[in-house]
Backbone as a chain_set.jsonl record, in Angstrom:
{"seq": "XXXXXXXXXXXXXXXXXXXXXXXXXXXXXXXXXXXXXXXXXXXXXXXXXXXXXXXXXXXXXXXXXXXXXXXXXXXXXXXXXXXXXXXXXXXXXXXXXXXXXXXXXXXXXXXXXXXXXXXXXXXXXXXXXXXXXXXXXXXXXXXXXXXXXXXXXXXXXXXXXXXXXXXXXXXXXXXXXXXXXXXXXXXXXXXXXXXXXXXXXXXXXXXXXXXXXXXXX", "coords": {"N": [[31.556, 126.51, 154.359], [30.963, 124.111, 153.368], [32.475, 123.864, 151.291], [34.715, 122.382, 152.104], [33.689, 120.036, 152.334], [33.596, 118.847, 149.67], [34.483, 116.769, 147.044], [37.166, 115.28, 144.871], [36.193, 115.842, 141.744], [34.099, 117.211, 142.119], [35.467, 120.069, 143.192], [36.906, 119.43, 140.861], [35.216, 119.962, 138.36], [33.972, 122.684, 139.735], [35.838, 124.206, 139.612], [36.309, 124.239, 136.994], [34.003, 125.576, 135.968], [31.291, 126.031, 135.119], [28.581, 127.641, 133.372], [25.558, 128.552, 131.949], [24.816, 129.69, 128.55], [23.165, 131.378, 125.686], [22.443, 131.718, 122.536], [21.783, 133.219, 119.372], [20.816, 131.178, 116.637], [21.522, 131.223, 112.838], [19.183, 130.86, 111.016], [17.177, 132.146, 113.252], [16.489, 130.549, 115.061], [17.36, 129.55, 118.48], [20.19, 128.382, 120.438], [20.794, 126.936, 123.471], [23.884, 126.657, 125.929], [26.393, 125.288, 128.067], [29.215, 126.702, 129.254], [32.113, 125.946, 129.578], [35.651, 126.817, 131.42], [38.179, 129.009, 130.312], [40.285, 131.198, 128.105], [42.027, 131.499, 124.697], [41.483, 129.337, 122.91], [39.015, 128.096, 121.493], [36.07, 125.347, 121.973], [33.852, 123.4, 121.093], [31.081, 121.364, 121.493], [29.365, 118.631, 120.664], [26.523, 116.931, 121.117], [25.451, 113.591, 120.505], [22.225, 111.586, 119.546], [21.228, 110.393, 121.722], [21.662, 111.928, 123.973], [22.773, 114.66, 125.223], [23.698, 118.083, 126.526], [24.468, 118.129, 128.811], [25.801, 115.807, 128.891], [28.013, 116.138, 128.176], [29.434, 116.781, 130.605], [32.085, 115.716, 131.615], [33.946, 115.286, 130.15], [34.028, 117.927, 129.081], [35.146, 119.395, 131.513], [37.84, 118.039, 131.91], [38.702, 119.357, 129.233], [38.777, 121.943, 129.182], [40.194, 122.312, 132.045], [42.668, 121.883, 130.368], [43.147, 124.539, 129.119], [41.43, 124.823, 127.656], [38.515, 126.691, 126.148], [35.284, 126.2, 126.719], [32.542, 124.913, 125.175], [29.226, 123.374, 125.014], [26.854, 122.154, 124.062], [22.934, 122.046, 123.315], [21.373, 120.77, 120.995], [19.317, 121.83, 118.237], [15.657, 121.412, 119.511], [16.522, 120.323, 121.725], [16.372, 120.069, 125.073], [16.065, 123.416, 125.987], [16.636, 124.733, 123.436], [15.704, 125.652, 120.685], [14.77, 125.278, 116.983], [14.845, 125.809, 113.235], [14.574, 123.067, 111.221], [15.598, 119.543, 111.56], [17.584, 118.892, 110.114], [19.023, 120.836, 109.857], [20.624, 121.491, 112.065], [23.596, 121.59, 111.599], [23.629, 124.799, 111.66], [23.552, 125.445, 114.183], [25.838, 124.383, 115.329], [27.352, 126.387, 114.039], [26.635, 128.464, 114.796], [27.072, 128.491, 118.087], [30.151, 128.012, 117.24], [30.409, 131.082, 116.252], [29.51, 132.297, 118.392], [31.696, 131.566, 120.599], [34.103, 132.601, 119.443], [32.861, 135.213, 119.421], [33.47, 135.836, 121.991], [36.242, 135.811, 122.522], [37.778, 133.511, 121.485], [40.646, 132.283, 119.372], [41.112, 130.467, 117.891], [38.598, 127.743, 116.628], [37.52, 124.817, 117.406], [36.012, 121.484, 116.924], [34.031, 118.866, 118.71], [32.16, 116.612, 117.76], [29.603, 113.887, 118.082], [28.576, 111.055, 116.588], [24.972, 111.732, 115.499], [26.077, 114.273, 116.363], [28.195, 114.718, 114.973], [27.654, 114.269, 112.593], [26.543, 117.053, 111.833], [28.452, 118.355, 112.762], [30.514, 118.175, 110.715], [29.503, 118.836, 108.35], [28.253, 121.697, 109.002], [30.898, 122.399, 109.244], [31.726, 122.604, 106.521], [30.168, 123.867, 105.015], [30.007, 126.374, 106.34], [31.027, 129.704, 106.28], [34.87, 130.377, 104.765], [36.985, 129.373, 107.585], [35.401, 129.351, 109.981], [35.427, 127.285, 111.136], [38.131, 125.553, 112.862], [38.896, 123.11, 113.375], [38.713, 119.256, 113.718], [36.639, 117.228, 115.403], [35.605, 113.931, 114.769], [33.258, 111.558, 116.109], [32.71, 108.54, 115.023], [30.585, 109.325, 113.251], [27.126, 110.208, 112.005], [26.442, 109.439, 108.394], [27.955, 111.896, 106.252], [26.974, 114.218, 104.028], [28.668, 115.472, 102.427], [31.678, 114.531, 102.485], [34.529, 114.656, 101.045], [34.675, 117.119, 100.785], [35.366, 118.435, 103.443], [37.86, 120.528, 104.569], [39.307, 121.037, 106.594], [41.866, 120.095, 109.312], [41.416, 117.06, 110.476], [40.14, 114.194, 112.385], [38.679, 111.177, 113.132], [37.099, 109.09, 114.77], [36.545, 105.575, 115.851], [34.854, 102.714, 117.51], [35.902, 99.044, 116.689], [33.92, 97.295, 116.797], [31.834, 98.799, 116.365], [28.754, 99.189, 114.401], [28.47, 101.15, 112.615], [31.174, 101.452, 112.094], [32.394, 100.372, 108.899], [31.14, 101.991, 107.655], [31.945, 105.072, 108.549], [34.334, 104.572, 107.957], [34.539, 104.48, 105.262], [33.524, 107.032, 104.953], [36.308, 108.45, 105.512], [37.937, 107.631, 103.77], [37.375, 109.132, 101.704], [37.26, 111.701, 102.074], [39.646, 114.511, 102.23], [42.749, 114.983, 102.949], [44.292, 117.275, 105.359], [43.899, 114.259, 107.701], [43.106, 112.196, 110.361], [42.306, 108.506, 111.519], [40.897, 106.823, 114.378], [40.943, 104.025, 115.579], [39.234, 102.414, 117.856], [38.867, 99.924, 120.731], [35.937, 97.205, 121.213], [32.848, 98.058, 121.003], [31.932, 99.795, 121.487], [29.286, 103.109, 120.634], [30.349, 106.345, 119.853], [29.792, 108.74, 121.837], [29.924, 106.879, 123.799], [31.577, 105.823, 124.504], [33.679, 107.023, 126.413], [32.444, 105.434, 128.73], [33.635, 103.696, 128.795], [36.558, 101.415, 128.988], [37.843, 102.649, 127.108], [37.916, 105.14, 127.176], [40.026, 106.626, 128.022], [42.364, 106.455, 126.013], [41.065, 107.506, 124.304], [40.423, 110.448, 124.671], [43.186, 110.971, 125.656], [44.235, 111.168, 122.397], [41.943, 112.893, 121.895], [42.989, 115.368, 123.12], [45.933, 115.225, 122.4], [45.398, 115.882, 119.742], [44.195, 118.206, 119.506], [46.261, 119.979, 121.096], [48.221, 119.931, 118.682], [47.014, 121.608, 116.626], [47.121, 124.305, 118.285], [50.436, 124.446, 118.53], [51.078, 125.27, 116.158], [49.44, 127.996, 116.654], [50.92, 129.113, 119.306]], "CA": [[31.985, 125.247, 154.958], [30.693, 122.959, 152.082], [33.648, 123.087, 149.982], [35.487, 121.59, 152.497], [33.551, 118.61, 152.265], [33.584, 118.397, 148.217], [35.035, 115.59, 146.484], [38.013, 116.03, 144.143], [35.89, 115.671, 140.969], [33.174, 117.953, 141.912], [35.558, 120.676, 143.026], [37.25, 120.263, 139.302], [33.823, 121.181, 138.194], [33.859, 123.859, 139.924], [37.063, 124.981, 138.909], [35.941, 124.936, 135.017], [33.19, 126.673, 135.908], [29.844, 125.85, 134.085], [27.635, 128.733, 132.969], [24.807, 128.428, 131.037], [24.535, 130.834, 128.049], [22.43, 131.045, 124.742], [22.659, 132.583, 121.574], [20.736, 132.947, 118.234], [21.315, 130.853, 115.24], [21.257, 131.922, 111.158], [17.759, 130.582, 111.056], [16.2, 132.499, 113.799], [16.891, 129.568, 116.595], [17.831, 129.801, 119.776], [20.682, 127.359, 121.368], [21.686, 127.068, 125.06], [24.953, 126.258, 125.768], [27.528, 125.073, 128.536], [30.39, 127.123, 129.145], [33.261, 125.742, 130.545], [37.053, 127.053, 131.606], [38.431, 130.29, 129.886], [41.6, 131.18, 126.945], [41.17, 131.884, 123.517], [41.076, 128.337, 122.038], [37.522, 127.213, 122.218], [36.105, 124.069, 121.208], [32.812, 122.935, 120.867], [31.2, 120.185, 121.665], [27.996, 118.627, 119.648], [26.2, 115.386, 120.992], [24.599, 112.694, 119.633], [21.236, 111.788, 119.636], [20.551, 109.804, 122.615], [22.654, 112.449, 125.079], [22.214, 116.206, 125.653], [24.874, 119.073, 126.358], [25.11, 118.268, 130.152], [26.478, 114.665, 128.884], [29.759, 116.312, 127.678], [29.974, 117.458, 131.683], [33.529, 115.092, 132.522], [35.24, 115.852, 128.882], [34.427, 119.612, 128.984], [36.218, 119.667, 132.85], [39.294, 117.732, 131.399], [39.42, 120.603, 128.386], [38.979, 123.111, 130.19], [41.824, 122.651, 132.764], [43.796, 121.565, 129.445], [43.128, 125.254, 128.573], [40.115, 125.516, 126.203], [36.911, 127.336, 126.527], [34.209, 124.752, 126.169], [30.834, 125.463, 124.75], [28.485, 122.242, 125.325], [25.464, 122.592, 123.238], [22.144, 121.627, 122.809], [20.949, 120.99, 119.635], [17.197, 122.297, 118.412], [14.753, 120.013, 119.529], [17.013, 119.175, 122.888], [16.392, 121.167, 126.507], [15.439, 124.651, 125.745], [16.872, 125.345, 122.015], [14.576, 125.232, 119.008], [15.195, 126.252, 115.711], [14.053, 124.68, 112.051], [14.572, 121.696, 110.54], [16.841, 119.069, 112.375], [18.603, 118.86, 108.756], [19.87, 122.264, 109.911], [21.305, 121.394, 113.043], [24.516, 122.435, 111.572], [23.864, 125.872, 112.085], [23.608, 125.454, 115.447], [27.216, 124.265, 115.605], [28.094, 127.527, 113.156], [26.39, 130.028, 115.806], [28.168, 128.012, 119.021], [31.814, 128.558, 116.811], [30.738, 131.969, 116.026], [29.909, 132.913, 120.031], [33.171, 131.32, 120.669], [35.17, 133.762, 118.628], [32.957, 136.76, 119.944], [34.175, 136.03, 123.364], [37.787, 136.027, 122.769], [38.662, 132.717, 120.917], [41.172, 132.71, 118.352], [40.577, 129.539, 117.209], [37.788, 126.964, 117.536], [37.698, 123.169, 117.037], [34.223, 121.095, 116.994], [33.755, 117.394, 118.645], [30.832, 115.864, 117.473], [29.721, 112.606, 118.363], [27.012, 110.423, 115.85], [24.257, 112.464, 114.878], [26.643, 116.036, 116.057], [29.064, 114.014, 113.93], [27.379, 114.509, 111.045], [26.152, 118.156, 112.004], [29.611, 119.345, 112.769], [31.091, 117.904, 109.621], [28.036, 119.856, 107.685], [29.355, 122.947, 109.704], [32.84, 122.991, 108.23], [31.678, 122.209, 104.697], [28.632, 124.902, 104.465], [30.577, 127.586, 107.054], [32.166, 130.363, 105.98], [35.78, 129.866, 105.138], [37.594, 130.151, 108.812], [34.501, 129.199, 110.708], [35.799, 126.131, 112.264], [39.482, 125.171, 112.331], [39.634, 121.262, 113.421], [37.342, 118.836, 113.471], [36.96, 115.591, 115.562], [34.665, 113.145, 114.405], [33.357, 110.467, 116.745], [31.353, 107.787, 114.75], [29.723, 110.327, 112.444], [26.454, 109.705, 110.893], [27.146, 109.572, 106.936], [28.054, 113.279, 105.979], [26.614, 114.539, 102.571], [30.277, 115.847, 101.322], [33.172, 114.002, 103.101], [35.217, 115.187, 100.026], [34.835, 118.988, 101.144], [35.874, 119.189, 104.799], [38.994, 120.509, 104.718], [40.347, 121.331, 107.475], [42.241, 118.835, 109.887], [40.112, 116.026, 111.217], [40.369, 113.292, 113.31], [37.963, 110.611, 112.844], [37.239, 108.143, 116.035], [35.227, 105.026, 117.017], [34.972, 102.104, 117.86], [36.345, 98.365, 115.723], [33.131, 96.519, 116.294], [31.143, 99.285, 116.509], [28.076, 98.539, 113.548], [29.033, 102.147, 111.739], [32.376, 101.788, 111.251], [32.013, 100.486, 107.578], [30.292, 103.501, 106.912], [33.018, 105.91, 109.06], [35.9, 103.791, 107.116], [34.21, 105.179, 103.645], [33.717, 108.647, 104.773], [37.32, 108.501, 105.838], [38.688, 107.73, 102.781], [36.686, 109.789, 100.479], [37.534, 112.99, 102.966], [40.827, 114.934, 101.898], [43.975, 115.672, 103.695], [44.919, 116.478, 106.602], [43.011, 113.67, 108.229], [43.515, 110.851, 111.213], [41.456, 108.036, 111.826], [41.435, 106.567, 115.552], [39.997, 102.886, 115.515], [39.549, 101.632, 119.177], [38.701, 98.447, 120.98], [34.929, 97.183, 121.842], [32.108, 97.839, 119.694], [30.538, 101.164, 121.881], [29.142, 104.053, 119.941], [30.462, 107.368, 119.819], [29.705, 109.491, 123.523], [29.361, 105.862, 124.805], [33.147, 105.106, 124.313], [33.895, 107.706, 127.413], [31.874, 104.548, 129.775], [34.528, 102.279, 128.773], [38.264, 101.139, 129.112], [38.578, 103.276, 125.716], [37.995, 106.947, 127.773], [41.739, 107.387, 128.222], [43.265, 106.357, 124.975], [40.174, 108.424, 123.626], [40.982, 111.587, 125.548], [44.512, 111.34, 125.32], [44.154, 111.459, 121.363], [41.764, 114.439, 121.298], [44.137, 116.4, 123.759], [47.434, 115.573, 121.291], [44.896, 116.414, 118.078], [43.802, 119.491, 120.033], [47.341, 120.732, 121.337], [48.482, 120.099, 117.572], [46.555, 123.002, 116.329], [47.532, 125.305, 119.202], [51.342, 124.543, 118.064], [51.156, 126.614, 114.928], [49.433, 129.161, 116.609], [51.585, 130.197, 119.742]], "C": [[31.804, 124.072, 153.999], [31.412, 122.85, 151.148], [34.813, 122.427, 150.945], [35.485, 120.415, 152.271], [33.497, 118.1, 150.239], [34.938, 117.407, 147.789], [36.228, 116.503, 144.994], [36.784, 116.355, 142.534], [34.573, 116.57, 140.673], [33.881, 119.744, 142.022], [36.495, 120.918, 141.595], [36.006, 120.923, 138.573], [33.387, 122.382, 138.342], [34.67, 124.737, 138.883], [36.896, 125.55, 137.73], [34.961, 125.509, 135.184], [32.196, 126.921, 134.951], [29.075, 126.724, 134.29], [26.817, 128.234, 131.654], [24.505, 129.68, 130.126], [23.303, 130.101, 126.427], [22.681, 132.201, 123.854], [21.94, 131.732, 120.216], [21.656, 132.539, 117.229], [20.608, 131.437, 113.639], [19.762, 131.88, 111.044], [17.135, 130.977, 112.056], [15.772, 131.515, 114.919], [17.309, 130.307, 117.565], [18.795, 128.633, 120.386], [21.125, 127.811, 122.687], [22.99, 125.986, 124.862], [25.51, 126.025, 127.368], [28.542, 125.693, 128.65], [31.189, 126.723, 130.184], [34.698, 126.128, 130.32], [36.918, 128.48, 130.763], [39.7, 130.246, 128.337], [41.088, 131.277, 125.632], [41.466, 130.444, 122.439], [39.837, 127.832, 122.37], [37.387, 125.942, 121.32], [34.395, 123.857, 121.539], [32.14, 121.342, 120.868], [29.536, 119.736, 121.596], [27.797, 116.852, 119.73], [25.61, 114.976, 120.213], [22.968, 112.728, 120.149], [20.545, 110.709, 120.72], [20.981, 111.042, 124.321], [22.019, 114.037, 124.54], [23.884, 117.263, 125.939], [25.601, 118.881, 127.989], [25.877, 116.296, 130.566], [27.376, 114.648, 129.128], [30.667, 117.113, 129.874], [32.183, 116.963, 131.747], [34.718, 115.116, 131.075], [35.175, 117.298, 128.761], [35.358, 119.908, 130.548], [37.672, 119.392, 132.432], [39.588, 118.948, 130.059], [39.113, 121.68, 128.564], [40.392, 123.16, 131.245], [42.856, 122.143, 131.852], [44.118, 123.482, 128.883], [42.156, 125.477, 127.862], [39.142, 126.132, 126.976], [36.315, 126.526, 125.756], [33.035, 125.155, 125.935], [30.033, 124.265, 124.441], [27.281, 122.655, 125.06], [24.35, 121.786, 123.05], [21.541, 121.71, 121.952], [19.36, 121.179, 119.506], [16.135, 121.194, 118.536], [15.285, 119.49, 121.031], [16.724, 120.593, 124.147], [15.794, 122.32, 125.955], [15.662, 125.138, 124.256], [15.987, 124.571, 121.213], [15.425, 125.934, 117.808], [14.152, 125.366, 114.761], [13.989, 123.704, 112.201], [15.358, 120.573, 111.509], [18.026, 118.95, 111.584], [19.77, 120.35, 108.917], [20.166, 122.462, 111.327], [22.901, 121.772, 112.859], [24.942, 124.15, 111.883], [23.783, 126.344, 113.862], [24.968, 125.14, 115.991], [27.94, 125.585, 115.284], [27.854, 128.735, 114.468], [26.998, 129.57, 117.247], [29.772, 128.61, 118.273], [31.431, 130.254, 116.772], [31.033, 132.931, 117.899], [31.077, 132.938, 120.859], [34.897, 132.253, 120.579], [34.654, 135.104, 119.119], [33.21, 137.282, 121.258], [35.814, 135.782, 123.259], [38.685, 134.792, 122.158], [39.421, 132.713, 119.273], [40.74, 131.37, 117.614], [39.304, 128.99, 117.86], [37.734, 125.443, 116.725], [36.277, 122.637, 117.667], [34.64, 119.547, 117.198], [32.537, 116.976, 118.41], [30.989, 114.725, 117.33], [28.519, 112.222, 117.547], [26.628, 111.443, 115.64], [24.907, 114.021, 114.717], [27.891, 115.749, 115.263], [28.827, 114.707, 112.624], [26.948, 115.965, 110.797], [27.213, 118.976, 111.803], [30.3, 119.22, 111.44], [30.21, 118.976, 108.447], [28.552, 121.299, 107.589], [30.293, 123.341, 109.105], [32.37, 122.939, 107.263], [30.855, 123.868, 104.387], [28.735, 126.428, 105.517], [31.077, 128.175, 106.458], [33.441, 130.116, 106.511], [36.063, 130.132, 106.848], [36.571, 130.139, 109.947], [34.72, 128.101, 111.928], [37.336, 125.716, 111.697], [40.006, 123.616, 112.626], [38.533, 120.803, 113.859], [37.839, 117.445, 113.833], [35.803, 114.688, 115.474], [34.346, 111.741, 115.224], [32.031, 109.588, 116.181], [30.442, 108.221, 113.977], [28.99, 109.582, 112.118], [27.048, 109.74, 109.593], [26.803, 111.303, 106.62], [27.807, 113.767, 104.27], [28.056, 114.69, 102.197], [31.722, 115.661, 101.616], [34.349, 114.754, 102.327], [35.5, 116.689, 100.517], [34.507, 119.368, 102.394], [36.892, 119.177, 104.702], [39.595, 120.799, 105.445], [40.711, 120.066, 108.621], [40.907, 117.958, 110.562], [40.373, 114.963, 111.711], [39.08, 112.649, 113.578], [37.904, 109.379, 114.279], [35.816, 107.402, 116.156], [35.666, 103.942, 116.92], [35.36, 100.192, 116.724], [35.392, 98.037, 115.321], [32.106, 97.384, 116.707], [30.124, 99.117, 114.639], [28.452, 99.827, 112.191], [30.082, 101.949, 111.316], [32.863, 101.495, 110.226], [32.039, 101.547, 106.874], [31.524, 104.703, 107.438], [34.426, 105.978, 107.983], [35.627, 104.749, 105.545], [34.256, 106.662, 103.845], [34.936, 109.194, 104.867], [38.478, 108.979, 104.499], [38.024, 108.622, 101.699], [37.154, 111.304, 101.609], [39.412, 113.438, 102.38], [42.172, 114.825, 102.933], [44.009, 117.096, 104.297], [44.3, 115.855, 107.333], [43.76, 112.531, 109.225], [42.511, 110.054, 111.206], [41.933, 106.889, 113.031], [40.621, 105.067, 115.734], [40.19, 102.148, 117.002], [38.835, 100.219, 119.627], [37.313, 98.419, 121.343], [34.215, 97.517, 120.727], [30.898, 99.549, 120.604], [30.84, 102.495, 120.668], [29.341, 105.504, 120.649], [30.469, 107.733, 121.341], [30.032, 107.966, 124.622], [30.558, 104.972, 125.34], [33.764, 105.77, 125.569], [33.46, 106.879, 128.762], [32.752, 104.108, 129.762], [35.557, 102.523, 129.316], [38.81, 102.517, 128.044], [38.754, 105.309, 126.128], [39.259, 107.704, 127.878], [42.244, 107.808, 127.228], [42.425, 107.681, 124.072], [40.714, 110.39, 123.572], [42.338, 112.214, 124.914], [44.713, 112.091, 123.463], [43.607, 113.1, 120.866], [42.854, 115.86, 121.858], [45.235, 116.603, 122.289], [46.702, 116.235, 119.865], [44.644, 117.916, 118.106], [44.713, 120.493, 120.131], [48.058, 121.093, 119.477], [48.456, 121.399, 117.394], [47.123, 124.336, 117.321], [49.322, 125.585, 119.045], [51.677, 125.789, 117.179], [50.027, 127.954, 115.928], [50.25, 130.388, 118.355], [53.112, 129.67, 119.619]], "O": [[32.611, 123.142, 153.984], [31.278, 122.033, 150.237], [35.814, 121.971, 150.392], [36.446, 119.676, 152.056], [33.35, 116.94, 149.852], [36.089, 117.438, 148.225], [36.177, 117.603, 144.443], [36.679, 117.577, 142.426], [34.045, 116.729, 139.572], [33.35, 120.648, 141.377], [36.813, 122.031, 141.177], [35.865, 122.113, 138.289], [32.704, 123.068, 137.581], [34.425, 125.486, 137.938], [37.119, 126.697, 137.345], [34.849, 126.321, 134.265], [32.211, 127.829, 134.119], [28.685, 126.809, 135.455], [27.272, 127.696, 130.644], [24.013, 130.672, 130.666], [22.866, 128.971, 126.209], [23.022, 133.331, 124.204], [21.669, 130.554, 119.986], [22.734, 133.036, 116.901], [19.493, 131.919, 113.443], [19.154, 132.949, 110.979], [16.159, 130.238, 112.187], [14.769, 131.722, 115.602], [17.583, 131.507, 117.529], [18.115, 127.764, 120.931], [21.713, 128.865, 122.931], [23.144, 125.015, 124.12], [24.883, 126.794, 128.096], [29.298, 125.15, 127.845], [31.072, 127.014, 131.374], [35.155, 125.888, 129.203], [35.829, 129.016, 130.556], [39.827, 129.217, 127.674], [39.886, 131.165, 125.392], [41.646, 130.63, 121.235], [39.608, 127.207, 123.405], [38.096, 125.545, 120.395], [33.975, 124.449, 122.534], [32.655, 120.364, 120.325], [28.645, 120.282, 122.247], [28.314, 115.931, 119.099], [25.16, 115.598, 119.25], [22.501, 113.58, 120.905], [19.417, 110.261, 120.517], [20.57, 110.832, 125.462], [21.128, 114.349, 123.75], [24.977, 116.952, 125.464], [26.715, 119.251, 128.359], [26.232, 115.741, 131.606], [27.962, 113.86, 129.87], [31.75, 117.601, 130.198], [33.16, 117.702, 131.872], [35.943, 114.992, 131.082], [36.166, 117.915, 128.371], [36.27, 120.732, 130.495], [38.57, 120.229, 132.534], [40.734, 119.39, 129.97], [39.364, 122.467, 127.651], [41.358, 123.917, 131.151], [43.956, 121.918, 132.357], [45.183, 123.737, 128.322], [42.092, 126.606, 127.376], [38.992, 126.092, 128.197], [36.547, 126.161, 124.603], [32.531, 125.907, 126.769], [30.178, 124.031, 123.241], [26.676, 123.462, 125.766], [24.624, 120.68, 122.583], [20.94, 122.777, 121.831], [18.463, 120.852, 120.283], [15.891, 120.295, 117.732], [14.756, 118.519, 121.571], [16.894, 121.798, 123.958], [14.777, 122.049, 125.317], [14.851, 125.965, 123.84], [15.668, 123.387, 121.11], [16.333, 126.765, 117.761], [13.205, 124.64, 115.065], [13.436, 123.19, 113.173], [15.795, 121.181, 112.486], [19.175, 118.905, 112.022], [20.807, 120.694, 108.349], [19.97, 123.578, 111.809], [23.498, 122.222, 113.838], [26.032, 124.631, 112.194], [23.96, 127.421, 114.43], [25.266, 125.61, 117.089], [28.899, 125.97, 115.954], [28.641, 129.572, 114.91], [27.585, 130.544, 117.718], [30.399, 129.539, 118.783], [32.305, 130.883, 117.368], [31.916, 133.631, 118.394], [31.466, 133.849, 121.589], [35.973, 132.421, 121.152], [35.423, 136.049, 119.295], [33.223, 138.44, 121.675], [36.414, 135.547, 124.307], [39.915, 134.812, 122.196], [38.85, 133.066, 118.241], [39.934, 131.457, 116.688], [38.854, 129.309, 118.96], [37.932, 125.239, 115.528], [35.621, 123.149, 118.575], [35.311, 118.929, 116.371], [31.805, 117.177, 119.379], [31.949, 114.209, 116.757], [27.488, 112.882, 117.678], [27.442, 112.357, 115.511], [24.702, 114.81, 113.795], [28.586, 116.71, 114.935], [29.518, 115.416, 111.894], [26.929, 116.288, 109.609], [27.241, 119.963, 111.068], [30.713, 120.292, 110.998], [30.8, 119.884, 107.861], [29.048, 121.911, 106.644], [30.514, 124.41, 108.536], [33.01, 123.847, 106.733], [31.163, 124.724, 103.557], [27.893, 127.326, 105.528], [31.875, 127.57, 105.742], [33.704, 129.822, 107.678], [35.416, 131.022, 107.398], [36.809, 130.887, 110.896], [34.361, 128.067, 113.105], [37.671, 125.589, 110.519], [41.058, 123.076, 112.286], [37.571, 121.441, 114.286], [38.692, 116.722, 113.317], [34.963, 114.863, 116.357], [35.125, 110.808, 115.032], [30.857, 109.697, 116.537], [29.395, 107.576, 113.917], [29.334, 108.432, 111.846], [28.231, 110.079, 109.571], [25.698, 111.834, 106.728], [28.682, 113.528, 103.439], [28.528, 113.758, 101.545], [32.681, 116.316, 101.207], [35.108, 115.452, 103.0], [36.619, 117.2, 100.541], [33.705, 120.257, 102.677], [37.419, 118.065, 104.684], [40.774, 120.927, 105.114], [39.895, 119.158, 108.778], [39.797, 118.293, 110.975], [41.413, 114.651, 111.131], [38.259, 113.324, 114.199], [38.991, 108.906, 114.613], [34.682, 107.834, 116.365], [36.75, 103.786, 116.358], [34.766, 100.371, 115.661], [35.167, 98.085, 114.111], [31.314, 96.852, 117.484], [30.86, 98.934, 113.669], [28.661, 99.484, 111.028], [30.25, 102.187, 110.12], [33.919, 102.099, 110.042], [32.662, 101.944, 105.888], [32.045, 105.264, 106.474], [35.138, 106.856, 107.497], [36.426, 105.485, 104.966], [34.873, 107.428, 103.105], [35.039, 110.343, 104.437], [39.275, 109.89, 104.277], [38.605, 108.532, 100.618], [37.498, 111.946, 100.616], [40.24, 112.544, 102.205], [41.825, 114.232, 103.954], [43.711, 118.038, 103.563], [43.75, 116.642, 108.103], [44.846, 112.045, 108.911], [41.483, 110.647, 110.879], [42.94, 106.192, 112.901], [39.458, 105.211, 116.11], [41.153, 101.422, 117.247], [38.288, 99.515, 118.778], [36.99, 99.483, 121.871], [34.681, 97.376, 119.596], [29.788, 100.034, 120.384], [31.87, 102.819, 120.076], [28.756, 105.854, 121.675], [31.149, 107.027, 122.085], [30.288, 107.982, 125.826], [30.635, 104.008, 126.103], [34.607, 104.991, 126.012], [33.876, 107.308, 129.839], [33.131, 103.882, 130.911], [35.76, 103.511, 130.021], [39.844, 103.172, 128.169], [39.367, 106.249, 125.62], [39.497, 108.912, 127.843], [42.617, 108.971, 127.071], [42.971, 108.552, 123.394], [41.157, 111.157, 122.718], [42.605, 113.18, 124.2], [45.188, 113.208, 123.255], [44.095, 113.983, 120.161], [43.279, 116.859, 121.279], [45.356, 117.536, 121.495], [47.319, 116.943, 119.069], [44.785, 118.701, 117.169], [44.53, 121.606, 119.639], [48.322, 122.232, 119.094], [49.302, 122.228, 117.725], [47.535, 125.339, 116.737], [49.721, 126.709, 119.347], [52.277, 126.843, 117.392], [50.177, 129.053, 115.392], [50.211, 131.604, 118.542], [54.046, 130.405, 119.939]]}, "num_chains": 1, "name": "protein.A"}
C-alpha cells in the first residue's frame, strides 16, 4: 500500500534502483559504492571533498533513466572505504571503472567534482590504456599532467567561481578532444546542482555523455 502514497521523485529512485556494493582497489582498499539503473554504459561518479557518494543521489536517478549504470563512490577515508594515501584516491576511481566493465559495461565515463576532479583526471592519465573512456571535469583541483589525459573531456564550473583561473590553465594545457562549460554564479563544483545552473549543467553532461554512445551503437 505504501507505494501508492510515494511521491514522483522518490518512486524515480526507486525505479533506478540503489544497491550498495563494494569492491577492492590496486592498493589493497576497499570502496563502497552506489549502484544505480542498468545497460552497458556505466559512468562513475567521484565527489568532492565536502560531499559523499549518497550526494550524487538526484544526478545518478536522472542517468540512470537516461540509460547508464551509475556507480556512486566513496572515496578512502569517506563512509566505510579505506585504502592508502588520499594521493591515491585515483585508484579508487580505476577499481569503480574496472567493476563497471566486470558487470557488463562496454564503456565507462567518470564525473568528478573538485577534489574527485582531480582524482578522476589522475585515473585516466595513470590507468591502463582503455580504462576510462570520457571524462567530465567539474572544477577540478589542479591535476599533476593536464597534458596527458587524452581521452574526451568536458571541463565545467562556475564564472565567478575562485578556481576557475586555475580550471582555465588546466584547460588549455590539456590536449584534444576537449570542451570547457563556463556557467553563471560563482558555486563550486557538486554545489552548482543547488542552483539555477542544475539544468544547463545536466543537459550538457547528458549531450557529452550520449556523444560517446553515438560511435558506439
Amino acid at each position: 500500500m505504501f507505494r501508492l502514497i510515494l511521491g514522483v521523485s522518490a518512486m524515480a529512485a526507486l525505479f533506478a534502483g540503489s544497491e550498495e556494493v563494494s569492491f577492492p582497489t590496486a592498493d589493497g582498499g576497499m570502496v563502497y559504492a552506489d549502484m544505480y539503473g542498468a545497460g552497458d554504459r556505466g559512468v562513475v561518479l567521484a565527489h568532492g571533498m565536502k560531499f559523499d557518494k549518497a550526494s550524487w543521489r538526484e544526478q545518478a536517478v536522472q542517468l540512470a533513466s537516461a540509460g547508464f549504470r551509475v556507480a556512486a563512490i566513496d572515496f578512502r577515508g569517506y563512509g566505510k572505504s579505506h585504502g592508502g594515501p588520499r594521493e591515491d584516491m585515483y585508484l579508487d576511481v580505476l577499481a569503480a571503472a574496472k567493476y563497471l566493465r566486470e558487470h557488463g559495461a562496454k564503456s565507462v565515463a567518470v564525473i568528478g567534482a573538485s577534489m574527485g576532479g582531480g582524482a578522476s583526471a589522475n585515473a585516466a592519465v595513470k590507468g591502463a590504456p582503455g580504462s576510462i573512456d570520457r571524462l567530465i571535469l567539474l572544477a577540478p583541483v589542479p591535476i599533476e599532467n593536464p597534458e596527458r589525459i587524452s581521452v574526451p573531456k568536458l571541463y565545467a564550473t562556475a564564472q565567478g567561481d575562485p578556481i576557475t583561473p586555475q580550471v582555465k590553465e588546466q584547460f588549455a594545457k590539456a590536449p584534444e578532444p576537449k570542451e570547457i562549460l563556463l556557467l553563471d554564479g560563482s558555486a563550486h563544483a557538486q554545489f552548482l546542482f543547488t542552483t539555477d545552473q542544475n539544468e544547463p549543467l545536466m543537459k550538457a553532461i547528458l549531450r557529452f555523455l550520449a556523444a560517446a554512445s553515438a560511435g558506439h551503437h
